[in-house]
C-alpha positions as CSV (number, residue, x, y, z in Angstrom):
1,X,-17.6,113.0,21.6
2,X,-18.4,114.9,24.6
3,X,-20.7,117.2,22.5
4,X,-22.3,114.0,21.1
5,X,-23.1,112.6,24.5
6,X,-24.6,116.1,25.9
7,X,-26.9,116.2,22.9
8,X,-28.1,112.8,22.9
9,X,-29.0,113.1,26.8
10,X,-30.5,116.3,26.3
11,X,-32.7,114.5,23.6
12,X,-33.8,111.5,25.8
13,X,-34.6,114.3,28.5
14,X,-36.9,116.1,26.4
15,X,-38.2,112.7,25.1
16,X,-39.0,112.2,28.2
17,X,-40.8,115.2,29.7
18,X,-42.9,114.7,26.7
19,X,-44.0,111.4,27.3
20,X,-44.5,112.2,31.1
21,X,-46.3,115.2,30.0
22,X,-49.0,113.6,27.5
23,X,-49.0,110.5,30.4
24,X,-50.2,113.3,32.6
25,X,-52.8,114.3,30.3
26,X,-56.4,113.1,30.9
27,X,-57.7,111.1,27.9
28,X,-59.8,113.5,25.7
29,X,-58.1,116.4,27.4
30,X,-59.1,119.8,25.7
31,X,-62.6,121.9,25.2
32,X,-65.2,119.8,24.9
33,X,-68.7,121.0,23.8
34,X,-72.0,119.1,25.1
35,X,-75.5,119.9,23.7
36,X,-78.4,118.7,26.3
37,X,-81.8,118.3,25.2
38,X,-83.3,121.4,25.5
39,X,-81.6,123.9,24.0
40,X,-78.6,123.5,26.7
41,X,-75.0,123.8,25.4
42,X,-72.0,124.2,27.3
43,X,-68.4,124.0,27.2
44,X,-65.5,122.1,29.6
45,X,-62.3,123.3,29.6
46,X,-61.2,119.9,30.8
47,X,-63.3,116.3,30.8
48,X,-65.8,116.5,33.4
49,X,-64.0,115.4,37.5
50,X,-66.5,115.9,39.4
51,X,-69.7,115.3,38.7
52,X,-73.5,115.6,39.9
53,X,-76.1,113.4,38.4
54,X,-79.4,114.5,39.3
55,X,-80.7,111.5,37.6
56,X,-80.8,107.2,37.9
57,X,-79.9,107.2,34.3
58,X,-77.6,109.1,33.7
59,X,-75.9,107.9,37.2
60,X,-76.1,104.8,36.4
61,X,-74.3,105.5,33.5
62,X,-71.8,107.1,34.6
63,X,-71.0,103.8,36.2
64,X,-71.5,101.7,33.0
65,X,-68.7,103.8,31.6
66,X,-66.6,103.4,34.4
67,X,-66.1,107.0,35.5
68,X,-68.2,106.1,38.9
69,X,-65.6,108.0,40.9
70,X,-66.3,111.0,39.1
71,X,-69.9,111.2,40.3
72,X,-70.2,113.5,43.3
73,X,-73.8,113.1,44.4
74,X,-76.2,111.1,43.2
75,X,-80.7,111.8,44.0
76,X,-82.3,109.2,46.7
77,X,-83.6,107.9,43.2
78,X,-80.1,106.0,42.4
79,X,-80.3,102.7,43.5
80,X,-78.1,101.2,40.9
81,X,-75.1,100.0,40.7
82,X,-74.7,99.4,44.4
83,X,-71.8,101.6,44.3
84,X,-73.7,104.6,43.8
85,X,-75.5,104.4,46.9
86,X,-71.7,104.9,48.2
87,X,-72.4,108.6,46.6
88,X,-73.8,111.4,49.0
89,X,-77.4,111.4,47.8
90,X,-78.1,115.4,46.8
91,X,-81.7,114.6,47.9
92,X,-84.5,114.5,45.0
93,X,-84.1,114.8,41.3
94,X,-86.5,117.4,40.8
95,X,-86.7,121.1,42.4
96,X,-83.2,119.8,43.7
97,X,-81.5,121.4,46.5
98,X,-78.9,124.0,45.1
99,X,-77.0,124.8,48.1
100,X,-76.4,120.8,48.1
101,X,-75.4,120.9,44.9
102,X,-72.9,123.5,45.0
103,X,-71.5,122.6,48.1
104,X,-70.5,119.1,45.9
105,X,-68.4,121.5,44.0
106,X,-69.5,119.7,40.5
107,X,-67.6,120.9,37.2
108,X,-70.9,119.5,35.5
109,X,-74.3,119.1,36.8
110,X,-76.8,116.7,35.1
111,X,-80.7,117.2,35.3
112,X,-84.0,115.6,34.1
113,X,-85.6,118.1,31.5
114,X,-88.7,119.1,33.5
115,X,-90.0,122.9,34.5
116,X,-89.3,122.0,38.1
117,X,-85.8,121.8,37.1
118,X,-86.0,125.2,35.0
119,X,-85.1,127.5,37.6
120,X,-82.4,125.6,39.0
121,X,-80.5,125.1,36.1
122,X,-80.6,128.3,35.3
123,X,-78.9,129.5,38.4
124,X,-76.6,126.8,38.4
125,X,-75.4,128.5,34.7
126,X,-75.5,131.9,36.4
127,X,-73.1,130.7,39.4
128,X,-70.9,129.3,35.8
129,X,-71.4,125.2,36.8
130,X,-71.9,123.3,33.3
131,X,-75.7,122.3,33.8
132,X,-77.3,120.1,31.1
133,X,-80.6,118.6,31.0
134,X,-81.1,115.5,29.3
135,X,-84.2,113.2,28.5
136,X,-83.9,109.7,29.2
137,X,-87.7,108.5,28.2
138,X,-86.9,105.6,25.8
139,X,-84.6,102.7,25.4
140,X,-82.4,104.7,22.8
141,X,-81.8,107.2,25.1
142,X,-79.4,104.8,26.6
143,X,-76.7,104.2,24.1
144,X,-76.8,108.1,23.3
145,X,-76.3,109.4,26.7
146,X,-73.6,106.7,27.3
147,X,-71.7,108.0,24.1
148,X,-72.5,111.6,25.2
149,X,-71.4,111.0,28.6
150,X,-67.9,109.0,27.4
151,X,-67.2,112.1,25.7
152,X,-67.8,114.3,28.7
153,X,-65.3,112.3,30.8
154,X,-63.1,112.0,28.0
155,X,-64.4,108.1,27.9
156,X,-65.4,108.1,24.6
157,X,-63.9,104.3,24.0
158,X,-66.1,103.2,26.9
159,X,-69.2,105.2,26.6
160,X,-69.3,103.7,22.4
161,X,-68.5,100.0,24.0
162,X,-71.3,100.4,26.3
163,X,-73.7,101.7,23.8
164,X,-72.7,99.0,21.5
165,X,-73.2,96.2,23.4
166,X,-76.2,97.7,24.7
167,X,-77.6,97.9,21.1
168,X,-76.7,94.2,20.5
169,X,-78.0,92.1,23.8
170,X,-81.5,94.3,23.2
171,X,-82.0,93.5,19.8
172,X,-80.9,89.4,21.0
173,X,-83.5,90.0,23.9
174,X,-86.0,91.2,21.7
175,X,-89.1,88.3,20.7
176,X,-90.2,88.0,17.2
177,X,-93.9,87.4,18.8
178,X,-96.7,89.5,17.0
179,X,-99.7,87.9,18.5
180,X,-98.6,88.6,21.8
181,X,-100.9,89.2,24.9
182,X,-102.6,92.6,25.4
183,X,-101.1,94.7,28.6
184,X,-102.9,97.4,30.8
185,X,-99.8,98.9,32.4
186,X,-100.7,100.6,35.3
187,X,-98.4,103.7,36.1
188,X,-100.6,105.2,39.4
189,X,-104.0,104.4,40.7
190,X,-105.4,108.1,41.7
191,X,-106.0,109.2,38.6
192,X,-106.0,106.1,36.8
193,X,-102.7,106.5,34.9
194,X,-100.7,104.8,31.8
195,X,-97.8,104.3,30.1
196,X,-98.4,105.4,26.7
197,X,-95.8,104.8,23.6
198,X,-93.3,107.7,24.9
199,X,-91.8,105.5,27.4
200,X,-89.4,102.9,27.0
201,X,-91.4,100.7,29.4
202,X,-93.9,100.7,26.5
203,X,-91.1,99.4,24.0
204,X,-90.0,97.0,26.7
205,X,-93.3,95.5,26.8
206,X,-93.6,95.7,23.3
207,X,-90.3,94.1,22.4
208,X,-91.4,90.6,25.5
209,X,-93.8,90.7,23.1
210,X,-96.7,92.3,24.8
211,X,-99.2,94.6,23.2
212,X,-99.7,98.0,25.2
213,X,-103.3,98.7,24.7
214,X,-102.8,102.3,25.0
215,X,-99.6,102.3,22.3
216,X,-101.5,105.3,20.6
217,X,-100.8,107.3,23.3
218,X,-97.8,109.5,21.9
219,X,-96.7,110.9,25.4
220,X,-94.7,108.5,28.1
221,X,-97.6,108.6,30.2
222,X,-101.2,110.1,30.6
223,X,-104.2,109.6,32.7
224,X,-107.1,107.1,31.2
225,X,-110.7,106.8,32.2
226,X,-111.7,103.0,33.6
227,X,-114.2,103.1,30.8
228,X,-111.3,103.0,28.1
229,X,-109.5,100.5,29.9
230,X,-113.3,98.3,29.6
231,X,-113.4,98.9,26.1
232,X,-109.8,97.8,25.5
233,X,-110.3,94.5,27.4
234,X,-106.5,93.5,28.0
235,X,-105.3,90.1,29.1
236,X,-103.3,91.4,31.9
237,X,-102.6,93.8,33.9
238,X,-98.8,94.7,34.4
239,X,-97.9,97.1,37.6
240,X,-93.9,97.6,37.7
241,X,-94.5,101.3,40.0
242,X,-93.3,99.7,43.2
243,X,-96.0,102.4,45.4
244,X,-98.7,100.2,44.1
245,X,-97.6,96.4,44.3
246,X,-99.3,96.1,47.2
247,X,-102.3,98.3,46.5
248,X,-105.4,97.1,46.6
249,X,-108.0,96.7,44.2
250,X,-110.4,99.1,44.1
251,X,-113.8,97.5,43.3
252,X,-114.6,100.1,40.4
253,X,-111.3,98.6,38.3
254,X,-113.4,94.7,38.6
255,X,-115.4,96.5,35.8
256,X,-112.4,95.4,33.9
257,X,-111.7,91.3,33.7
258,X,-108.2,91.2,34.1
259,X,-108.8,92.8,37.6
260,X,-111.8,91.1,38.9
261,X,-110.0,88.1,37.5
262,X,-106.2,89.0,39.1
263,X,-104.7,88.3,35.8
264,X,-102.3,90.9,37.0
265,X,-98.3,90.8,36.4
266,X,-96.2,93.0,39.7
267,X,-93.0,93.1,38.4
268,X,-89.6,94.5,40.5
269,X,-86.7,96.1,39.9
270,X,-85.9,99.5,39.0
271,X,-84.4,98.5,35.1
272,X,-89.0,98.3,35.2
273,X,-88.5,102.7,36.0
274,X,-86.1,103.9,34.0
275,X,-84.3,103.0,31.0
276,X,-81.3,101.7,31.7
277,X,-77.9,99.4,30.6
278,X,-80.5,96.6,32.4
279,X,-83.0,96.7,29.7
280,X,-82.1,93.9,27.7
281,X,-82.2,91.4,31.0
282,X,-85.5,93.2,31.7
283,X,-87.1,92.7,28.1
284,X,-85.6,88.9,28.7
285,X,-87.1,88.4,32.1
286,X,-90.9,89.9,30.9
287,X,-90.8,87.7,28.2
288,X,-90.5,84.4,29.9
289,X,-93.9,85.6,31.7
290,X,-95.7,86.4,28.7
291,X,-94.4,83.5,26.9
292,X,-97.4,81.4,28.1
293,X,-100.0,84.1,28.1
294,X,-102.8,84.1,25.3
């Protein structure tokens, strides 16, 4: 009997180490590999802890997911949630400041694909800090960086429920208009710049049911000369960059109507920047000013 009882309590111990043992065990613990978008690939040991997201995206993100108090600094770009601005800010998003960034002792380091980023991501993989560089230009970048970024904090169930709904409200959000009105969007004033089919604010426009007169434009953005802007004649004029809602006019753009006659749409919030979880309410919100617009 004696025998029975020793065996039986040796049992429910090692029951129990093992349950205390895979209780201690971050979800999705193990090697995990991550691809970026440009060529990057690297491999945790672990699910990312502590991380640095160079990026209002991805930060953003992060926060989506729920894995906010993994993110170790943040760029003086991430202004959403408010929580992040809780973050130390690692200052700007582009040429960042390495010593900053290593001082946040980050097991992963997130960047904006860009050649001013080139050179410190590669020293970031030569000091052995998981760097990845990842393009968040249009509105399906969202729902893949959320599932990518589940993974990497062994989130997976959140980062696919916040892609999913994600997928739903902006398809619910998005008008069945086809005559919609025609939009000029104005990116920056010196040289006259646009937002050409590469960006998601493009899509955003496009799916309130606008027209983006420069849609043939394959790139996210280029610079246009006032004469094509003439020819294209749009019915508005929408300015979401939040350096020029209170720029003047200059008399050259009254060459175009929608200037000279201030059919012109200043729009606010940074989900109008960057695609983010936010879209849907933005695509929403731009619809119900288009909706009476010829």
């Amino acid at each position: 009997m004696g025998g029975f009882i020793f065996d039986t309590f040796r049992h429910l111990r090692l029951t129990c180490l093992v349950l205390l043992a895979a209780c201690a065990t971050p979800r999705g613990a193990g090697p995990i590999a991550l691809a970026g978008d440009v060529g990057d690939t690297v491999r945790l040991a672990a699910p990312a802890t502590r991380v640095a997201s160079l990026q209002p995206t991805t930060t953003e993100l992060l926060f989506a997911i729920g894995a906010g108090e993994l993110v170790v600094g943040r760029t003086t770009w991430c202004d959403a949630p408010a929580a992040a601005l809780a973050v130390p800010s690692l200052g700007d998003g582009l040429n960042p400041n390495l010593e900053a960034i290593v001082a946040a002792d980050p097991d992963l380091v997130l960047l904006y694909p860009s050649a001013l980023n080139d050179a410190a991501a590669a020293r970031l993989g030569e000091l052995g800090i998981a760097t990845l560089r990842l393009r968040t230009n249009r509105l399906a970048d969202v729902p893949r960086l959320a599932r990518l970024l589940g993974h990497a904090t062994g989130r997976d169930a959140e980062g696919d429920s916040v892609a999913t709904r994600f997928e739903r409200e902006l398809a619910a959000a998005t008008t069945t208009r086809i005559d919609g009105p025609t939009v000029f969007i104005l990116a920056w004033d010196q040289p006259l710049t646009t937002i050409g089919a590469g960006s998601f604010l493009s899509e955003v426009v496009q799916r309130a049911g606008g027209r983006n007169v420069f849609a043939e434009l394959a790139s996210a953005s280029a610079p246009v000369s006032l004469e094509a802007v003439i020819a294209r004649d749009p019915s508005l004029v929408l300015v979401p960059a939040a350096e020029l809602r209170d720029t003047a006019i200059r008399p050259e753009w009254n060459a175009v109507p929608a200037f000279r006659e201030r059919r012109i749409l200043r729009v606010t919030g940074s989900e109008y920047l960057r695609p983010t979880p936010r879209a849907p309410g933005a695509v929403r919100a731009l619809a119900a000013r288009l909706a009476d617009v010829k």
